[in-house]
N, C-alpha and C positions, 0 to 999 in steps of 0.2 A: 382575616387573611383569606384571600381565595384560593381557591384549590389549585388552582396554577403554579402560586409560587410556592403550595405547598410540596407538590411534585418535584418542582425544581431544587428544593430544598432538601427535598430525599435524596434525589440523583447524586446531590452535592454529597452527603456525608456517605456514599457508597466506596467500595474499594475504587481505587485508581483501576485496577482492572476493567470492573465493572463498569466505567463509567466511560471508558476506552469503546468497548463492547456495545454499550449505548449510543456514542457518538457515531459509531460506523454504523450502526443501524439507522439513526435518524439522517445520516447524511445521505445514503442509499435510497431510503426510502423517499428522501422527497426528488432523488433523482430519476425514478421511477413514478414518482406522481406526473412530475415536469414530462417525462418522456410517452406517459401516455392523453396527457390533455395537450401538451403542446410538440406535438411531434415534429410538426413544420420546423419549430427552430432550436429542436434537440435533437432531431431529425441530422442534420450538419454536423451538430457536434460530437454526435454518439453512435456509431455503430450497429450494424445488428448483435455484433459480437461483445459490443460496447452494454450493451442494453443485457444481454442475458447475463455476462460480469455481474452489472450490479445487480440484476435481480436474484441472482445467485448469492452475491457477498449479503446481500438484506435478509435474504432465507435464513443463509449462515449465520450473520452475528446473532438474531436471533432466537435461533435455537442453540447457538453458544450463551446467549445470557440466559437461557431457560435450565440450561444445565447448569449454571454456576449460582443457580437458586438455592436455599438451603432447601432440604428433606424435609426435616422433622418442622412444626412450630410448635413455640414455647406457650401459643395461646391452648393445645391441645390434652386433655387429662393423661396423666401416662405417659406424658413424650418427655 
């Protein structure tokens, strides 16, 4: 099994939440990839204002699924 679909395979058995939280990130993020290698013809469809949204919503879900990480792990003596 490659690590690809082993990723894919974690995302999967995550909370719904969680995987809500994942998907706004990875959608943001590749619109921010788009918008700085192909600016010409994202350029049109996105904004300046358009552009700091997403990279603000990418920041965000981000550090929203970093918080909705557990604390403790159970791999840890004492936890």
């Amino acid at each position: 099994m490659s690590s690809m679909s082993g990723g894919i395979e974690a995302v999967a058995e995550q909370d719904p939440d969680k995987q809500i939280v994942l998907g706004v990130w990875a959608i943001s993020g590749v619109l921010m990839l788009l918008a700085f290698f192909l600016p010409s013809s994202i350029g049109t469809a996105l904004t300046g204002r358009g552009v700091i949204t997403v990279a603000i919503t990418f920041i965000g879900s981000g550090l929203i699924y970093l918080a909705m990480l557990p604390i403790h792990s159970g791999n840890r003596p004492g936890a």
